[in-house]
N, C-alpha and C positions, 0 to 999 in steps of 0.2 A: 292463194297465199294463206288464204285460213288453215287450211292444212299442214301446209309449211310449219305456222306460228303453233301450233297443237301442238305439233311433234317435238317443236323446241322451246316449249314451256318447261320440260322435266330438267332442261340443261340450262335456264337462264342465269344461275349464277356464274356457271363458265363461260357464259356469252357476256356478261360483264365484264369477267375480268378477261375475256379477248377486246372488247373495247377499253378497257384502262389499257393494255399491252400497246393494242393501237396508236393508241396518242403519247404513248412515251417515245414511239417508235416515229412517228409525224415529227413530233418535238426531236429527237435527236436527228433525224436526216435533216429538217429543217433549221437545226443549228450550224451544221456546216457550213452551208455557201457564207456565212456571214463571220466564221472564223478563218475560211480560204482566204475571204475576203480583209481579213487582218493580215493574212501573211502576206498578201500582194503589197498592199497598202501599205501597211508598218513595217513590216518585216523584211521587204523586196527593198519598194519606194524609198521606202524614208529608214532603213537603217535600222530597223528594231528600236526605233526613237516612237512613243506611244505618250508622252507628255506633251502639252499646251505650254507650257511653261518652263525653263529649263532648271536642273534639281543644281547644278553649277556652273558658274560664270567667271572667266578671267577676269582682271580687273581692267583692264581696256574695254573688253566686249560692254562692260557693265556700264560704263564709261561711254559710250557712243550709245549705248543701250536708254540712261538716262537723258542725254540731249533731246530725248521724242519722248518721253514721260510725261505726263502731266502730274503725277504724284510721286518725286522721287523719292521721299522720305519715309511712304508706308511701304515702297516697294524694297529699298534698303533694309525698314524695319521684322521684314521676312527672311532675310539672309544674314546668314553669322558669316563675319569676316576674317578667312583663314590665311595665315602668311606663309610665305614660300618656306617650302623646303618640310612642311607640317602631313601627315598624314592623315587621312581621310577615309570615310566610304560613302562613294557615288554605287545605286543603281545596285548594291552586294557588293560590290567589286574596292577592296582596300586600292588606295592609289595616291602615290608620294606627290605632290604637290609642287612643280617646276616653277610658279608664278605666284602672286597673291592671288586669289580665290573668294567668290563670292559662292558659299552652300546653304540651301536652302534645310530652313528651319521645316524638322521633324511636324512642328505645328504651326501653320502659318495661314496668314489669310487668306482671301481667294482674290490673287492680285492678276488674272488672268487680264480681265481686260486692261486692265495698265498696263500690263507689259505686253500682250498680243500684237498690238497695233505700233509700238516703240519698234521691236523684235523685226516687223516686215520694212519700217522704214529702215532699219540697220541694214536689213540683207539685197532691199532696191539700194543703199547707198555702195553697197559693196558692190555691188555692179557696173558703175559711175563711175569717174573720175573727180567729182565733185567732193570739194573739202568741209567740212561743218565744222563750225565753231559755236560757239554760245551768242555770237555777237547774228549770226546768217540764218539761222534755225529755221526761220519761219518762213523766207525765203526757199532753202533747202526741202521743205516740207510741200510749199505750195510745185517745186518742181518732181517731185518725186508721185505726187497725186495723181498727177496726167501721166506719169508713168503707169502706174497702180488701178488708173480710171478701169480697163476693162473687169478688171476680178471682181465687180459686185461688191467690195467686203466681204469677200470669202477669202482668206487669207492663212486658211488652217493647213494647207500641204505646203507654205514658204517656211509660214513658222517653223514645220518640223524641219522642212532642209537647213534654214537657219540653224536651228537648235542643234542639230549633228555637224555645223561649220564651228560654233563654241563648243562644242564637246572636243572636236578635234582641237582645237588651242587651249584645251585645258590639258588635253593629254591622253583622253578615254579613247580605246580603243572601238569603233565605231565597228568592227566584224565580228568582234566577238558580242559585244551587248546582240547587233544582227542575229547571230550565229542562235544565241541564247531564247533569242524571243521567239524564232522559227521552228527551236525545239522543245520551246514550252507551250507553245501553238498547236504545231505538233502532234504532242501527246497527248493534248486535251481532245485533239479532232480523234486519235487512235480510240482514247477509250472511250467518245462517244458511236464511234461506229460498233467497237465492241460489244455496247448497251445497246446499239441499234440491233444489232445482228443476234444478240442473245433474244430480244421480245419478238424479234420476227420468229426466228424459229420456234418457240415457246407458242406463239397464239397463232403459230402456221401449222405445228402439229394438235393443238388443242380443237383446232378445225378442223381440221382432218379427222380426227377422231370423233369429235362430236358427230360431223356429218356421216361418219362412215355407221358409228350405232344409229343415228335414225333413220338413216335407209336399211338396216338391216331387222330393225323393228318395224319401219314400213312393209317390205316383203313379207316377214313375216307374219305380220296384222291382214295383207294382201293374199298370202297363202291361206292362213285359217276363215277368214271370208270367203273365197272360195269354195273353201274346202266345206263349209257351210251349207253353202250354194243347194236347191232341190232343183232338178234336170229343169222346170220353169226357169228357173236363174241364168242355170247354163244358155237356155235359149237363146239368152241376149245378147252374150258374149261370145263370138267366137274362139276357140281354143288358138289361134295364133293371136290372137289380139291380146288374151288373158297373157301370153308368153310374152309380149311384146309390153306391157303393159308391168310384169314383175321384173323384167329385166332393161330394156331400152329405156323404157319413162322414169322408172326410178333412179336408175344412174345419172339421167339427168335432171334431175329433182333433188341426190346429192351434190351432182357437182354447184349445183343454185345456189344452196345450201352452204359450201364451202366456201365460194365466193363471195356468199353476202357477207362470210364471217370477216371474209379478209378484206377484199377488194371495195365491196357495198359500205363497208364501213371506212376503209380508209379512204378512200378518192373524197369524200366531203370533207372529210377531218382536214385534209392536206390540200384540199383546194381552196377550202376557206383560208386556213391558217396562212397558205402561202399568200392569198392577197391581200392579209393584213400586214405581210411582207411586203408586196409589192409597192404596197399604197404609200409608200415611204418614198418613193419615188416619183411622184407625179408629173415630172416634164415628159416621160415616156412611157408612164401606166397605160397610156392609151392603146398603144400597141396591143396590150394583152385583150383590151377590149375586142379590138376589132376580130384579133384570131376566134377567141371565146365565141364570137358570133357569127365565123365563119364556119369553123366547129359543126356549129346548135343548127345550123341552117346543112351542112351533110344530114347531120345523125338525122333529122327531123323525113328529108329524101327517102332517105335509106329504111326509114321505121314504113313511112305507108307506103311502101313496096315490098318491101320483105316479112314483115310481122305476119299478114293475112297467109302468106305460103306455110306458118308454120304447124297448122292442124294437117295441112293436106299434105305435108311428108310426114308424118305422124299415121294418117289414114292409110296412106302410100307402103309406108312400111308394113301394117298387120297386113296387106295385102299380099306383097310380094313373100311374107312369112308364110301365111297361109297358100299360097301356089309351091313356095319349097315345100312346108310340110307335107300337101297333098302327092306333091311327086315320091318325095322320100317316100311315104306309108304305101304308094302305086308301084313300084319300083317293077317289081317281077311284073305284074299286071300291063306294064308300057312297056318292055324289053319282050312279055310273050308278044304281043301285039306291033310290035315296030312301032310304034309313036312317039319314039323320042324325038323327032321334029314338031310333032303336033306340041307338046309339051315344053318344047325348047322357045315355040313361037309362042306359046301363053307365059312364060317367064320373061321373053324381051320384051314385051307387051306392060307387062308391070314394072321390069326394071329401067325399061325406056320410059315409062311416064317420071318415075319415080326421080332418075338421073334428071331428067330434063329439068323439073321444079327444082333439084337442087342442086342443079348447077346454076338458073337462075338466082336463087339464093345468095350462094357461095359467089357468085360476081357481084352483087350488090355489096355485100358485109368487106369482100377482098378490096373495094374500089375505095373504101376507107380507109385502109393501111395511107397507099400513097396520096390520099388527101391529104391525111392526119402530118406524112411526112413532109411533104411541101411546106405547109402552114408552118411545122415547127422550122424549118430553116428558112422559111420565109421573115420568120419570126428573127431569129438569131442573126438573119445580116442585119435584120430593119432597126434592132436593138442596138447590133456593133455602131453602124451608120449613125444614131440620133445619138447616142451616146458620147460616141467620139467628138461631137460636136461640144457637149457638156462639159467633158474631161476640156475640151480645149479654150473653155471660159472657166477654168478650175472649180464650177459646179458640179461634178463627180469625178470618184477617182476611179482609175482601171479597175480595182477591187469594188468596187460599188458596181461598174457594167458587168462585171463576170457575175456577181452576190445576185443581181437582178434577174441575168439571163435564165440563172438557173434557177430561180423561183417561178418565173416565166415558163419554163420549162413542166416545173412540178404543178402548175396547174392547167396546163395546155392539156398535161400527160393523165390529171384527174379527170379532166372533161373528156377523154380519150376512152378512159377505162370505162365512163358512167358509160358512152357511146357504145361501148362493147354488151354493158349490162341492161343495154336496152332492147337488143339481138337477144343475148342469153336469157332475160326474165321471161319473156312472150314464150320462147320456146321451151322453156322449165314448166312454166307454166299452164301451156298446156298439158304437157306431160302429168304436172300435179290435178290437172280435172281428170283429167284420164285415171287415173287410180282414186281420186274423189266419189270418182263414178261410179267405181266395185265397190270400193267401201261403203256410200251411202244406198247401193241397192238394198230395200228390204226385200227380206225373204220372205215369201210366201206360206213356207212349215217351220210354222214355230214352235216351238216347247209350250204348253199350259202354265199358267204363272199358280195353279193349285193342282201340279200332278198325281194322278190317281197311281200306285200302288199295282205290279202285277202279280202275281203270286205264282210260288216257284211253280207248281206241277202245269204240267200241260192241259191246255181246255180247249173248249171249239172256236174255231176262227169262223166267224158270219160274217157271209153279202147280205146285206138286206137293202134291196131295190138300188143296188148303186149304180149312177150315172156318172159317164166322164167326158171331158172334152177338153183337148192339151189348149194353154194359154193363148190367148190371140186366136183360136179357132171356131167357127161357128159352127161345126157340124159333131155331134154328140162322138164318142168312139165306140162309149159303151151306154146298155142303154138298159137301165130294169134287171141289173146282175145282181141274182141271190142263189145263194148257195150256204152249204154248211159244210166244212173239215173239221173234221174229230180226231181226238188224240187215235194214234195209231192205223189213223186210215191213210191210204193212196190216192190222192185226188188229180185229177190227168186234164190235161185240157186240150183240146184239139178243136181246127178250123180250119178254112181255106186265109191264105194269104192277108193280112188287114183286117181280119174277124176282129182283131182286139185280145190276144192271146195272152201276149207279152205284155202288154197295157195291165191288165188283170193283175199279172203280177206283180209290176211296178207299184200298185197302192197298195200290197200288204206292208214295206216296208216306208211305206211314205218317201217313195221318191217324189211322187207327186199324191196330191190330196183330192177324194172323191169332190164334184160339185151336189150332186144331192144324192140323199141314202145314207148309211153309215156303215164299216166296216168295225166288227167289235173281234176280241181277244178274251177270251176266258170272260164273259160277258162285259167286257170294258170297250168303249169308244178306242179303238184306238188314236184316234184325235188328242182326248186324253190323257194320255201318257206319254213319257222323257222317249225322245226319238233314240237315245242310244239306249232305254230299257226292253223296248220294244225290239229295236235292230240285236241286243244282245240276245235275243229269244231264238235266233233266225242265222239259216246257215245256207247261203247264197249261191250258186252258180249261175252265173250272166250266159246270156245268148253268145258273147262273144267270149271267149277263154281266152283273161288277160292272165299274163301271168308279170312280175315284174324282175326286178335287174337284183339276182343274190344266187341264193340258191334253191336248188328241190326242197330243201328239208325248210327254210327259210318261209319260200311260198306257200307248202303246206302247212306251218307252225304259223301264217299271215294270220289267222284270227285270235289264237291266243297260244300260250305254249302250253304245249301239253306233253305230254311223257311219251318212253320207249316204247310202252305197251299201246296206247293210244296211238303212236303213231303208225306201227307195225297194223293193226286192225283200221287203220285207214289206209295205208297204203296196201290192204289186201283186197278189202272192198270196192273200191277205185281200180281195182285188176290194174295198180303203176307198178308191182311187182318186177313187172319184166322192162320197165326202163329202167329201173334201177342196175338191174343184171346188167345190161346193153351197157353203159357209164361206165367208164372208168373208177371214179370218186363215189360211184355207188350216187345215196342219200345227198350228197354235200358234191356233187358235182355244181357246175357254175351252170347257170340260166342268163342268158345275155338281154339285152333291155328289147321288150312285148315276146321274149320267151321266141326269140327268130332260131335258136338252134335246138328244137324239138317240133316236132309236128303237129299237126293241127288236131288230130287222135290223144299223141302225147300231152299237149295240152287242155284239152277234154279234159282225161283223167284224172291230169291233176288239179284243175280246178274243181271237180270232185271233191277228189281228196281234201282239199281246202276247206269246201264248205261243209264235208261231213269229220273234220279234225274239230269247228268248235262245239260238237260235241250239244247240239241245243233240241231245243222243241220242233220246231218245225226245219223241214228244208225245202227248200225252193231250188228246182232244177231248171232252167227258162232254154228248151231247148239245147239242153247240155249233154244229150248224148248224138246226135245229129251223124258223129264222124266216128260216129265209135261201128263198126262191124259188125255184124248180126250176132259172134258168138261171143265176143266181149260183152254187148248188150245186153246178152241173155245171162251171162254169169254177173254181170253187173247189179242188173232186177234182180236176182235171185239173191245175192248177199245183203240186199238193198231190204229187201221183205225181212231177212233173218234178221239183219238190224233195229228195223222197226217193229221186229213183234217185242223183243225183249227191251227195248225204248220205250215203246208207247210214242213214239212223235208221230206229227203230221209231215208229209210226204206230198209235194205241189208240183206234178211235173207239168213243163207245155211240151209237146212233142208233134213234129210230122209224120211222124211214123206209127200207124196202129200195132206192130208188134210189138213196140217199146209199150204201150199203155193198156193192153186189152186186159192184161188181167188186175189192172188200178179198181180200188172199190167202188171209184165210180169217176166216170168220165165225163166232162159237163162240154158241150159239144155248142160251140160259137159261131154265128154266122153273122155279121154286119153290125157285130157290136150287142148283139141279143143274146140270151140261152134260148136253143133251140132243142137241145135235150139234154136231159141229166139219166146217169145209169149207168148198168153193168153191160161189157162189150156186146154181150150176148140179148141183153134189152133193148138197146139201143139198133142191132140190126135188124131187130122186129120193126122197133117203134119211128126210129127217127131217120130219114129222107137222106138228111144233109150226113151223117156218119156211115151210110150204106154207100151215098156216091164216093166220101173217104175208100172207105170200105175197097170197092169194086178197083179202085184206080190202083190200088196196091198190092190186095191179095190174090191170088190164083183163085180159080172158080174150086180147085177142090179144097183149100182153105176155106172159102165162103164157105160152103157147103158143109163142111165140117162145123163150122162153127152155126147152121144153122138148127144143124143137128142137134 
């Protein structure tokens, strides 16, 4: 998660205001059920009747209304007394006045409880046959009680029926005030959805965005680390894991990321808030407990089962990447040989492991759906069911079980989603160590914190006594390598198989770093100095001739760009002349990705070309004419010498072949990681053992011969 929190440090004020967005959006869904829950109630129920007290009274109703008073004079003292036939406005609504009229004063007191309790005896009387007078009252009162006995004194849903029986004997039209309070309800629930619907999308695309720039600065950060990396580094990581790693783990490391903005955030906000809702209910709060803890007793199953699977599909995946990769780059290599079953069996083999854990997975995470489903309609009978009971001791109303349900619902549905983010965290998670893990790798060649200075002309490159042994290895490779390369000389290197050849070359430009000895550069350590001042000196051809995905003129211009004339004189010396011919598009023909539609000659060449376009001090050829033909080799060497006499560079080839190096100014000759001879072709078959048996394996006896001559 630290990782996580790094990245969205740079964005924390728009992660504020996705949590301010949040809770407006919690607060308007959660205003709803309790405004539906008006229109059932007031606006269904009772008529769009929403007063305790009525705003006008007939003068009869007033009149029976007073017999159950206990204070009729202050409740009088709140109503102006209007006579027939007078105009008025009840509710907004002007309306001509058929009777005398009792309307309640604009400012009046709070006569609810005087009148609340008068109002229910009127409307238990209207139900009766029984007659009230002033003289029976108390009698009338004591039989109307055992009437009234089961309501508790809950008497607020008679009241309003009551109040719409005197509205009707006043004259108000009872569908319309209905009609009026359903559409002012209504509109309030419309433009709270509006507001709802406006912050969701607002801090649904703000998360989105956010999250999509910091995995895109993740990759990135993830690439140039990499890209860092000295072949030590690489060792660690296998090249599908590193792919698996910038593309698989970080997408889920966004999606975590988007989640937390949305989902992480809202499920608390909405699960709280909803049971400060609920708690309002407490004869059948309890419900919600028992689900809540039906819930927490899944999710709880399902985490120590499934969490621990989620490195080993993680591991499972660079696996199965790395057997594609390796088939894809084998393809010719397994089609010459028929082993696409051999190949097909090593890929079931990974994607049968792979499938099986996550199918066990995906049945644990899926057996939650219809848990989570049950429970919520287990929930919604056991709610109708106890509720129904309430409603039928007029201790809730239908709008009160429905307002419930679905608060009940929105935190059932919070606990659902935390349950989901408890699946998603673990397995983001890992993913987030997993690229934790490239990014906290140190590197092993670092830049100097006081670099030395090279200077422009060219000077001698020295081994002095260097020893080497690749990472994690215990056995030396090279061992007491010194040597000197001078400006404008040829320096060749040759051995049997695992001499240390290629090695050699690998620490001129610090791909890897001597362990003891030093290599110096115009008398500097190169230790030293800025790895790309030193790399910018040095003009490369690899053992392997990559070329990448653009074009010829592209791949050759890869080091730096250089002009028409520079490019014509490297594409002459590289003898690529005659692919260009061959091309349609000449220069600016397309090269397809590792250079599969040219040859493996063709691509020799122009890795050449490559590394003799940036035009520098030294080059390093590491077995890079290998596939080239005896007579390209030889025009090759030959333009190769013309270039370096009027350069002055140093010239480092490794070679199998003695005709590619005999006439190099001097050829230093490896056996088991040692110098076992340094010298000119024709010294060395005096002197040195191990270049004569070179020698003999290659050349004709009348070559030898010749040259001993």
């Amino acid at each position: 998660m630290k990782l996580i929190f790094r990245y969205l440090k740079k964005y924390i004020f728009f992660v504020l205001i996705i949590v301010g967005l949040t809770y407006v959006q919690v607060q308007t869904e959660l205003a709803l059920p309790d405004y539906m829950s008006d229109i059932v109630t007031n606006g269904i129920q009772y008529g769009g009747v929403t007063e305790q007290i009525p705003n006008v009274v007939c003068e009869n109703d007033m009149n029976n209304i007073l017999l159950f008073a206990s204070d009729k004079d202050k409740i009088l003292s709140n109503y102006d007394f209007i006579k027939e036939g007078t105009t008025g406005t009840v509710n907004n609504e002007e309306i001509r006045f058929n009777s005398n009229v009792y309307l309640l004063k604009d400012s009046h007191d709070d006569i609810e409880s005087l009148l609340q309790k008068a109002i229910v005896y009127d409307y238990a009387l209207s139900q009766t046959d029984i007659i009230v007078n002033e003289n029976n009252v108390s009698d009338v009162k004591k039989q109307l009680d055992e009437s009234l006995a089961g309501l508790q004194d809950n008497y607020a849903s008679i009241v309003k029926v009551q109040i719409q029986n005197i509205y009707k004997n006043v004259g108000l039209n009872i569908e319309t005030i209905q009609t009026n309070y359903i559409l002012h309800v209504g509109m309030i629930m419309l433009g709270i959805s509006l507001v709802s619907v406006a912050v969701q999308l607002l801090s649904t695309y703000m998360a989105i965005k956010i999250a999509a720039k910091i995995a895109a600065k993740m990759r990135s950060d993830l690439f140039a680390k990499v890209e860092s990396f000295s072949s030590a580094e690489f060792s660690k990581f296998t090249t599908s894991s590193l792919i698996t790693r910038t593309g698989n783990d970080i997408t889920k490391v966004q999606q975590l990321i988007q989640m937390m903005m949305r989902m992480m955030l809202m499920s608390p906000i909405m699960g709280i808030t909803a049971v400060f809702k609920v708690i309002r209910y407490p004869s059948i709060s309890w419900l919600l407990l028992v689900a809540i803890g039906f819930i927490i007793g899944i999710m709880i199953i399902l985490i120590v089962f499934a969490v621990p699977k989620f490195e080993i599909i993680q591991k499972l995946t660079d696996k199965i990447n790395a057997v594609m990769r390796e088939f894809l780059d084998g393809i010719l290599v397994i089609r010459a040989f028929n082993a696409q079953k051999q190949e097909e069996k090593k890929f079931d083999e990974a994607n049968s492991e792979l499938t099986r854990i996550d199918r066990f997975v995906s049945c644990l995470i899926n057996i939650a759906s219809p848990a989570m489903t049950i429970t919520m309609n287990l929930l919604t009978i056991f709610i109708t069911w106890f509720s129904a009971k309430q409603i039928d001791i007029d201790v809730m109303t239908i709008g009160d079980m429905m307002a419930f349900s679905q608060y009940a619902m929105h935190v059932v549905m919070s606990f659902m989603i935390v349950s989901v983010m408890f699946f998603m965290i673990p397995r983001s998670l890992v993913s987030a160590r997993r690229i934790e893990e490239v990014l906290k790798t140190e590197n092993t060649i670092l830049d100097p914190e006081n670099p030395e200075k090279l200077p422009d002309e060219n000077g001698d490159l020295v081994f002095d006594n260097v020893s080497f042994k690749y990472p994690g290895a215990d056995e030396y490779v090279l061992k007491n390598v010194s040597f000197t390369a001078g400006p404008g000389e040829t320096v060749a290197f040759i051995g049997s198989t695992g001499s240390g050849k290629s090695t050699v070359i690998k620490l001129i430009p610090r791909l890897f770093d001597v362990n003891e000895g030093k290599i110096t550069y115009c008398g500097k350590d190169i230790r030293n100095v800025l790895q790309q001042d030193l790399r910018s000196k040095i003009g490369y051809a690899t053992q392997k001739a990559i070329l990448f995905t653009g074009t010829i003129k592209s791949n050759v211009e890869f080091g730096r760009d250089v002009t028409e004339d520079e490019l014509s004189q490297t594409i002459k010396i590289s003898q690529s002349q005659n692919i260009l011919d061959e091309k349609e598009n000449g220069i600016d023909e397309a090269i397809t990705q590792g250079g599969t539609n040219v040859s493996g000659g063709q691509k020799q060449r122009l890795s050449i070309a490559r590394a003799l376009a940036k035009n520098e001090s030294i080059y390093i050829f590491d077995d890079s004419f290998s596939a080239l033909d005896y007579e390209t080799d030889k025009k090759l060497r030959k333009a190769l010498d013309e270039l370096i006499a009027k350069t002055k560079s140093t010239v480092l080839i490794v070679a199998q072949r003695i005709s590619t190096i005999k006439n190099a100014d001097k050829i230093v000759v490896l056996e088991e990681g040692k110098v076992v001879g340094i010298g000119k072709h024709d010294d060395l078959m005096k002197d040195c053992e191990v270049y004569k048996q070179i020698a003999r394996s290659q050349l004709s006896e009348e070559e030898l011969n010749y040259a001993r001559a």
